[in-house]
DRENTORKOL-3810 file (N, C-alpha, C; in nm, 4 decimals):
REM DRENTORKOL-3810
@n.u->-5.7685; n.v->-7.7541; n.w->-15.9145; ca.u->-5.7311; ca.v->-7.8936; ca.w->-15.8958; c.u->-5.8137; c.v->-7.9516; c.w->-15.7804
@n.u->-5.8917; n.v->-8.0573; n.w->-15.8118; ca.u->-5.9834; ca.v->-8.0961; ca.w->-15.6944; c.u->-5.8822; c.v->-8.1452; c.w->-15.5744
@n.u->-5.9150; n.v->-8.1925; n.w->-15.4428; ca.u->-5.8828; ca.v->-8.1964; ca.w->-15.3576; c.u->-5.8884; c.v->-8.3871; c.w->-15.3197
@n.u->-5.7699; n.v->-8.4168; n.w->-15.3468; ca.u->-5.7480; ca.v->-8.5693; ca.w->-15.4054; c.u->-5.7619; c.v->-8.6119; c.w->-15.2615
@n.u->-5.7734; n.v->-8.7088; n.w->-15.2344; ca.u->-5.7793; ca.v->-8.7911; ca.w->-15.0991; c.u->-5.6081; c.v->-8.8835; c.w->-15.0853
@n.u->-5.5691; n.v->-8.8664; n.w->-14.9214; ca.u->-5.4716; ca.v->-8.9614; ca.w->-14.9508; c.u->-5.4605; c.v->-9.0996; c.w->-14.9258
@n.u->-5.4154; n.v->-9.1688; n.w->-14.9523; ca.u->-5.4001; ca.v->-9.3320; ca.w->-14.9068; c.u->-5.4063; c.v->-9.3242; c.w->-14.7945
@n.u->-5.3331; n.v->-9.2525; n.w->-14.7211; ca.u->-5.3382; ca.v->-9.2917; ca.w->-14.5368; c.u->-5.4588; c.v->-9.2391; c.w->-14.4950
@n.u->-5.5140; n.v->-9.1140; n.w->-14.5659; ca.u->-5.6477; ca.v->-9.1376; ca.w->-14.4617; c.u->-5.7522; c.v->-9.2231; c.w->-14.4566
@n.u->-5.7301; n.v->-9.3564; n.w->-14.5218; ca.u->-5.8058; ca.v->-9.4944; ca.w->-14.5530; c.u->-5.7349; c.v->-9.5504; c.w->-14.4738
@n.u->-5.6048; n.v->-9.5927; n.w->-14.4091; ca.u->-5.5169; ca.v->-9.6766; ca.w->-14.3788; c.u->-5.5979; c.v->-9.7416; c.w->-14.2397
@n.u->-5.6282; n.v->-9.8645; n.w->-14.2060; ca.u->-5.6805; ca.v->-9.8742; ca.w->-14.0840; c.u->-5.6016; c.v->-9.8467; c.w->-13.9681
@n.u->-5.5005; n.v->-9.8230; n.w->-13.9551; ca.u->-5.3793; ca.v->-9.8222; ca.w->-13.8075; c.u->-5.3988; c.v->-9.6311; c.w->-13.8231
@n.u->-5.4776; n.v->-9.5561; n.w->-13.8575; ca.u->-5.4696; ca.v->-9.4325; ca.w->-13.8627; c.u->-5.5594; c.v->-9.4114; c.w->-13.7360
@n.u->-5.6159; n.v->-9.4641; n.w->-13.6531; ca.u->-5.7073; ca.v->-9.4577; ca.w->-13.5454; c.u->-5.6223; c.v->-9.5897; c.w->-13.4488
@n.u->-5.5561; n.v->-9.6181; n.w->-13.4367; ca.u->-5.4244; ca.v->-9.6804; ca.w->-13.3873; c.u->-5.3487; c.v->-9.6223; c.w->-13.2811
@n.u->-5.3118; n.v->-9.6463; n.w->-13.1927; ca.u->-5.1995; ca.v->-9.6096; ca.w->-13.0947; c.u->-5.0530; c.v->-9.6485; c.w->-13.2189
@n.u->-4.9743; n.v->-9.6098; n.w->-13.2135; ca.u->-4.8705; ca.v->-9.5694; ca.w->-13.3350; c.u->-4.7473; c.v->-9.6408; c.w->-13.2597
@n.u->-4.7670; n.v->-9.7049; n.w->-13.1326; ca.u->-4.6283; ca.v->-9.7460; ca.w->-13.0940; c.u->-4.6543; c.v->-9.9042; c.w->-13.1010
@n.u->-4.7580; n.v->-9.9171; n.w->-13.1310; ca.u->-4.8150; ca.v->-10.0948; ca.w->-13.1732; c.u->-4.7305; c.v->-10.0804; c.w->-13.2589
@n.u->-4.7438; n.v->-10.0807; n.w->-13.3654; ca.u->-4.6499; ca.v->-10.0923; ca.w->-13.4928; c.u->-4.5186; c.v->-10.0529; c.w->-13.4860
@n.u->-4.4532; n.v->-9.9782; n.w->-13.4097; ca.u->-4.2961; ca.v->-9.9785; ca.w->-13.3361; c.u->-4.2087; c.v->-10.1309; c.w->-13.2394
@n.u->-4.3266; n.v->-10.1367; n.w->-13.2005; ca.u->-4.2837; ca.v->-10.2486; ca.w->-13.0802; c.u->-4.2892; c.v->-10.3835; c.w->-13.1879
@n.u->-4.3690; n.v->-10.3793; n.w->-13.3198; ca.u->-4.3930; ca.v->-10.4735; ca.w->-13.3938; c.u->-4.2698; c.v->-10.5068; c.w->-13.4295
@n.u->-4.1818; n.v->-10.4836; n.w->-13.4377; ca.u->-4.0592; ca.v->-10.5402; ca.w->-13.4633; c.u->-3.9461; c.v->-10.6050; c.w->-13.3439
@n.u->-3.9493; n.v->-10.5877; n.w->-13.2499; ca.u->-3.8967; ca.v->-10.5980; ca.w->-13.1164; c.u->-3.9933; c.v->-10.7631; c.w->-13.0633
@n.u->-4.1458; n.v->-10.7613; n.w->-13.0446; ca.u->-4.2428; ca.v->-10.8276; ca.w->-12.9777; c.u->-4.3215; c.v->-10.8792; c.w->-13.0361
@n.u->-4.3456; n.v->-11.0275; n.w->-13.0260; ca.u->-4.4379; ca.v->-11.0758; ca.w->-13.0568; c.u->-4.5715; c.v->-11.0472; c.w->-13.0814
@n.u->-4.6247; n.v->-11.0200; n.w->-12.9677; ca.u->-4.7697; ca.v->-10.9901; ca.w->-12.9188; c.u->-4.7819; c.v->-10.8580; c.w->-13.0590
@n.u->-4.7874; n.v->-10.7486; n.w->-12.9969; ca.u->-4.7712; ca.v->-10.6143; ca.w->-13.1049; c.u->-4.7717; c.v->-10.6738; c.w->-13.2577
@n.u->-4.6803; n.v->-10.7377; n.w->-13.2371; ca.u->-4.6539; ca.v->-10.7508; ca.w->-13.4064; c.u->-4.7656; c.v->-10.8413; c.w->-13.4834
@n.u->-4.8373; n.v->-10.9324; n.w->-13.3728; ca.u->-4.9433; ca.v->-11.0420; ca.w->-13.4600; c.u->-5.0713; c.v->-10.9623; c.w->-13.4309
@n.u->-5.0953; n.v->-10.8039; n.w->-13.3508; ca.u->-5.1895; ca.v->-10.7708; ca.w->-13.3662; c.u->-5.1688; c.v->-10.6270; c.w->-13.5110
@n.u->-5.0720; n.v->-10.6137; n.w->-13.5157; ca.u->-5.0332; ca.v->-10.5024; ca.w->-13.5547; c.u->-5.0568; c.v->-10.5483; c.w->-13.7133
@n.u->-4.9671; n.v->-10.7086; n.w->-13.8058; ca.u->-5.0057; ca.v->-10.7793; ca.w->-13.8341; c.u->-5.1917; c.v->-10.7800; c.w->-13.9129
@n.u->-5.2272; n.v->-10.8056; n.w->-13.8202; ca.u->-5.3639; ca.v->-10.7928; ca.w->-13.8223; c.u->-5.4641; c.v->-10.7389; c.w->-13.8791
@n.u->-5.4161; n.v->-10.5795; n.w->-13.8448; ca.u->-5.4525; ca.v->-10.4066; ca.w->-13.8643; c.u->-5.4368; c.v->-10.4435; c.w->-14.0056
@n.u->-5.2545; n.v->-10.4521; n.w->-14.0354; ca.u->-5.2849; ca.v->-10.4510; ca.w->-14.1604; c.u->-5.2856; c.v->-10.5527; c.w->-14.2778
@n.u->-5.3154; n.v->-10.6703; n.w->-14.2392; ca.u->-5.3580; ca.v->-10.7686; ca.w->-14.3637; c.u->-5.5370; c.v->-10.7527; c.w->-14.3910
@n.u->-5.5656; n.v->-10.6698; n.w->-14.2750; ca.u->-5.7338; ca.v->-10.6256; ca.w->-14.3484; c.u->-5.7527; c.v->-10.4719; c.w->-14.4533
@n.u->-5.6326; n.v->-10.4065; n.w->-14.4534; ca.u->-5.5890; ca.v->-10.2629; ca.w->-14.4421; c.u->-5.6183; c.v->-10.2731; c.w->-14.6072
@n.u->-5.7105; n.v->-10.1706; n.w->-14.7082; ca.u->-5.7547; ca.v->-10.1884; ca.w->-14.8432; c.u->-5.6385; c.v->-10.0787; c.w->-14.9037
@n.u->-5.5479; n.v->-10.0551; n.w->-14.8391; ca.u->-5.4381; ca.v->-9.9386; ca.w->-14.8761; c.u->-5.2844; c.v->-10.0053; c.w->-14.8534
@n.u->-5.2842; n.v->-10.1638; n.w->-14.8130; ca.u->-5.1875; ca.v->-10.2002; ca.w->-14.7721; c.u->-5.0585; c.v->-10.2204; c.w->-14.8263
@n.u->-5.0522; n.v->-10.2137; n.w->-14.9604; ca.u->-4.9612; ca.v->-10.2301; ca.w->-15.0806; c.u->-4.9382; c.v->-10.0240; c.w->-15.1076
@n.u->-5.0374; n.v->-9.9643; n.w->-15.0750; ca.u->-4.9606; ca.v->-9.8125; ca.w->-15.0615; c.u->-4.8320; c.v->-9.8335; c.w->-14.9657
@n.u->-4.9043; n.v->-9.8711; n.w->-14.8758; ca.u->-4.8002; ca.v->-9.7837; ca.w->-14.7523; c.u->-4.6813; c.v->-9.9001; c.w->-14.7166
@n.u->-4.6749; n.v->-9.9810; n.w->-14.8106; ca.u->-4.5729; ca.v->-10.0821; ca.w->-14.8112; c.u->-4.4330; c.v->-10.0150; c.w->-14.9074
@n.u->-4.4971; n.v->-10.0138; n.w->-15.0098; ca.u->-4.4625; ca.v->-9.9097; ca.w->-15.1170; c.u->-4.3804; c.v->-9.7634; c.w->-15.0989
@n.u->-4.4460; n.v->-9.7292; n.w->-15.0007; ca.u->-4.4140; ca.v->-9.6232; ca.w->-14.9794; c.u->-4.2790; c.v->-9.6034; c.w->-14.8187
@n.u->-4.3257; n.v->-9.6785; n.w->-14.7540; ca.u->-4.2644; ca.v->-9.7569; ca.w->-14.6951; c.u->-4.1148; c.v->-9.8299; c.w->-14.6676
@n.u->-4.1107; n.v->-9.8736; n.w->-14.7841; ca.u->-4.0645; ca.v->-10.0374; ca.w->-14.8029; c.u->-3.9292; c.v->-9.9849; c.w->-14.7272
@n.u->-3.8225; n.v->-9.8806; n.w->-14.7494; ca.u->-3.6764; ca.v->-9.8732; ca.w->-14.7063; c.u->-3.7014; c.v->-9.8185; c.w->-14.5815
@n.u->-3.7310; n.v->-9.8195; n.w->-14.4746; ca.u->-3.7521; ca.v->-9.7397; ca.w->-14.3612; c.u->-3.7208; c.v->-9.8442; c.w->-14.2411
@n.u->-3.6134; n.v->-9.8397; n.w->-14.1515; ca.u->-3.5806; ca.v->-9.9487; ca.w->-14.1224; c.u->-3.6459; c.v->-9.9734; c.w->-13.9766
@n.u->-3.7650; n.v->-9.9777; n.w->-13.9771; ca.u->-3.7834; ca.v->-9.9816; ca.w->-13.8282; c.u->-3.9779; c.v->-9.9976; c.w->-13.8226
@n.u->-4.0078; n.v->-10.0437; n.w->-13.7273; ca.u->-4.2027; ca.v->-10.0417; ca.w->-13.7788; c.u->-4.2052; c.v->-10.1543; c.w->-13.8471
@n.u->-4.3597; n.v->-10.1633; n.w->-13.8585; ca.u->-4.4290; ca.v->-10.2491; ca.w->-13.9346; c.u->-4.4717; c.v->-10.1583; c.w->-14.0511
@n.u->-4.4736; n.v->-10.1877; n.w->-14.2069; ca.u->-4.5730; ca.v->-10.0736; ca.w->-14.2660; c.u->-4.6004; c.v->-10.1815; c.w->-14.3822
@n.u->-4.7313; n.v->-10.2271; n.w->-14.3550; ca.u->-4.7943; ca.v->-10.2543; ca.w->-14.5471; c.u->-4.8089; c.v->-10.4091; c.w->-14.4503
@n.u->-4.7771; n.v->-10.4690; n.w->-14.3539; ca.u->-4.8004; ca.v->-10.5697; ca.w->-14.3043; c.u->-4.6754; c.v->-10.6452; c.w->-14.2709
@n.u->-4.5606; n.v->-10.6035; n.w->-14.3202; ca.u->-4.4195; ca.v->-10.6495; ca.w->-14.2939; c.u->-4.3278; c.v->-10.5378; c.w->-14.1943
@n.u->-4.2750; n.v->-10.6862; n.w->-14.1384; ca.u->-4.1588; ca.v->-10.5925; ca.w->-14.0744; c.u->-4.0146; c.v->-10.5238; c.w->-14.1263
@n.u->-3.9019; n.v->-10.4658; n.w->-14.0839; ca.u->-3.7793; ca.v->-10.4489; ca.w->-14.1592; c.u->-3.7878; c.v->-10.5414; c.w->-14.2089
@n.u->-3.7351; n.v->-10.6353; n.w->-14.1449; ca.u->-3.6476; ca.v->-10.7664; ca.w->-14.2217; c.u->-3.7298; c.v->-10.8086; c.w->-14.3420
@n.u->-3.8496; n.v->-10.7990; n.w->-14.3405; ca.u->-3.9218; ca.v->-10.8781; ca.w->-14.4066; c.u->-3.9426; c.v->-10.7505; c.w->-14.5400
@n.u->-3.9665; n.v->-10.6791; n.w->-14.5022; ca.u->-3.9965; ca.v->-10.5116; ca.w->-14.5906; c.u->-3.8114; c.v->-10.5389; c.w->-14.6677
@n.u->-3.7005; n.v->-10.5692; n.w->-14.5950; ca.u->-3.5714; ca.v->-10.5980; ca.w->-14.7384; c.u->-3.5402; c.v->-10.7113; c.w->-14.8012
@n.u->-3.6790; n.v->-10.8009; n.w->-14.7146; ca.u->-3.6821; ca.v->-10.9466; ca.w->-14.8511; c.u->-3.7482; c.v->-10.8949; c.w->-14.9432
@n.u->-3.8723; n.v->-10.8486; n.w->-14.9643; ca.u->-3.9537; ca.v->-10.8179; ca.w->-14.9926; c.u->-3.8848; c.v->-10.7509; c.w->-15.1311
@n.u->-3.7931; n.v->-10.6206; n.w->-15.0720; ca.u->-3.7564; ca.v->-10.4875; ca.w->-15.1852; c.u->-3.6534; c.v->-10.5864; c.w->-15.2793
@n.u->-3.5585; n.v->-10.6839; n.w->-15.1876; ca.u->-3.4391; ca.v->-10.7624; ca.w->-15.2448; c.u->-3.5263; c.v->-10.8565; c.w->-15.3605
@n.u->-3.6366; n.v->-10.9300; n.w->-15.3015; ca.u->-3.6577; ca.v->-11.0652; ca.w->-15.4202; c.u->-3.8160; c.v->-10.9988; c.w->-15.5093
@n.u->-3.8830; n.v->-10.9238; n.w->-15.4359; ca.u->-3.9849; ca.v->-10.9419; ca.w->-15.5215; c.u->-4.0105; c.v->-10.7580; c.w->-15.6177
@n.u->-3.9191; n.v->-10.6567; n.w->-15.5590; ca.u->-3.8658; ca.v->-10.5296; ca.w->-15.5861; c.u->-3.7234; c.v->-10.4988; c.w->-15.7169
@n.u->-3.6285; n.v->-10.6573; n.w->-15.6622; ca.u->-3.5109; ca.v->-10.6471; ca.w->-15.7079; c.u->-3.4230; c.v->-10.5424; c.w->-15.7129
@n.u->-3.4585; n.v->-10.4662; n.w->-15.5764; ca.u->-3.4094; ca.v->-10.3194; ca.w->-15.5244; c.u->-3.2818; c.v->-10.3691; c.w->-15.3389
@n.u->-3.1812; n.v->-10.3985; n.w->-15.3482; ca.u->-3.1411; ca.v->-10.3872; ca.w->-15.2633; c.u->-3.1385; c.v->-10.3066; c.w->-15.1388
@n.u->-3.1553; n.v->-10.3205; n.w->-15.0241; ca.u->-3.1615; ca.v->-10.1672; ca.w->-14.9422; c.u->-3.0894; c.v->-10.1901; c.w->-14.8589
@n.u->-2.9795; n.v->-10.1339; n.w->-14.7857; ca.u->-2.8979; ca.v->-10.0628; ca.w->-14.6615; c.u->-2.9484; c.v->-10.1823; c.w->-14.5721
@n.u->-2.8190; n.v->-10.2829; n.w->-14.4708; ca.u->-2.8240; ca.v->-10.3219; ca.w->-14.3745; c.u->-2.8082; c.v->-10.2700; c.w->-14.2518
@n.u->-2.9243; n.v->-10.2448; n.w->-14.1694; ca.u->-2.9362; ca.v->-10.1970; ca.w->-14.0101; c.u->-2.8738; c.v->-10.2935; c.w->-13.9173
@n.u->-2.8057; n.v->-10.2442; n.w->-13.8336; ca.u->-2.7856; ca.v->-10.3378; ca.w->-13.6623; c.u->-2.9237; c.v->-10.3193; c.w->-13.6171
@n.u->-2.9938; n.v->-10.4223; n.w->-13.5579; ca.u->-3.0904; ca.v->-10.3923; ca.w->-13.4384; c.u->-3.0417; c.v->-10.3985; c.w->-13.2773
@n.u->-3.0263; n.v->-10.3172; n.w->-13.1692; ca.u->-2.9797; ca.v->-10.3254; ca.w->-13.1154; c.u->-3.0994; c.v->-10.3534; c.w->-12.9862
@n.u->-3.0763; n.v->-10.3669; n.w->-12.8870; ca.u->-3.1854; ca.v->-10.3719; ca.w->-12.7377; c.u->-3.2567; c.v->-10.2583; c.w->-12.7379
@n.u->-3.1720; n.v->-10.1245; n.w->-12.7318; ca.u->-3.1835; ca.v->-10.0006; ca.w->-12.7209; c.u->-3.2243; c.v->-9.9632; c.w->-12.8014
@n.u->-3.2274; n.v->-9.9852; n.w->-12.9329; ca.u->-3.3192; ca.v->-9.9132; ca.w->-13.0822; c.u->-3.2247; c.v->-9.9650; c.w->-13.2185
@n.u->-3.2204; n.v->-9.8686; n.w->-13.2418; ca.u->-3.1697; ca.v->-9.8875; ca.w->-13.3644; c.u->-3.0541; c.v->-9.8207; c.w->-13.4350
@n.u->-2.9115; n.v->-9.8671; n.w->-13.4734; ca.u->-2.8206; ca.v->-9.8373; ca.w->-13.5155; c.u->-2.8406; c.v->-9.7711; c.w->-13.6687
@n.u->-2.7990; n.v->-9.7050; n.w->-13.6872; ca.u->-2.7464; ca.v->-9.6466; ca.w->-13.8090; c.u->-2.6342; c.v->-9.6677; c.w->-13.8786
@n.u->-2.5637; n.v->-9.7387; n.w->-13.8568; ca.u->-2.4574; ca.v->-9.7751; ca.w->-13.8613; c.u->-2.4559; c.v->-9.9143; c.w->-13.9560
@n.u->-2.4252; n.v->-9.9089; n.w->-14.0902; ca.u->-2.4353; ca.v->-10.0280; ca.w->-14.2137; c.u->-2.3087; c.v->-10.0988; c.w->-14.1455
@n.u->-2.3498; n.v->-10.2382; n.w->-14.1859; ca.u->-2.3137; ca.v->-10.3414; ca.w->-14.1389; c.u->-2.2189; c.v->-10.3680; c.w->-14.3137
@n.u->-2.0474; n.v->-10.4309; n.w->-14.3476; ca.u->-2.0433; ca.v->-10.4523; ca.w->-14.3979; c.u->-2.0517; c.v->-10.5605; c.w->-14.4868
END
């Protein structure tokens, strides 16, 4: 079986400091560079995809919130409501 290549090792944020895209949800700044990374990113619909339920980060160019509009209207896949808290992030579904 040849030796397939994966999507992320194309991904541009793979040569990235990895907490840009953490803080992308919390901060402005981060998030419109982070943003950035990946609306040029030729893998960006992988790792959105792959992505999409993970409640925290930027991945595919969206944030949470935007990653369960995304799964809700254009997926028609509902996903699990997070608290965001100061401190991080709850686990804890909201009813």
């Amino acid at each position: 079986m040849p030796n397939r290549e994966r999507w992320w090792d194309r991904a541009n944020c793979k040569e990235e400091d990895v907490e840009l895209f953490f803080e992308a949800d919390l901060l402005a700044a981060p998030r419109r560079e982070a943003r950035r990374i990946c609306e040029a990113c030729s893998v960006r619909q992988a790792c959105l995809d792959e992505h999409v339920d993970i409640p925290f980060g930027m991945y595919g160019g969206l944030t949470w919130t935007e990653r369960r509009v995304y799964s809700e209207t254009v997926l028609g896949k509902p996903v699990g409501k997070w608290t965001l808290f100061p401190t991080g992030i709850s686990n804890r579904r909201k009813k």
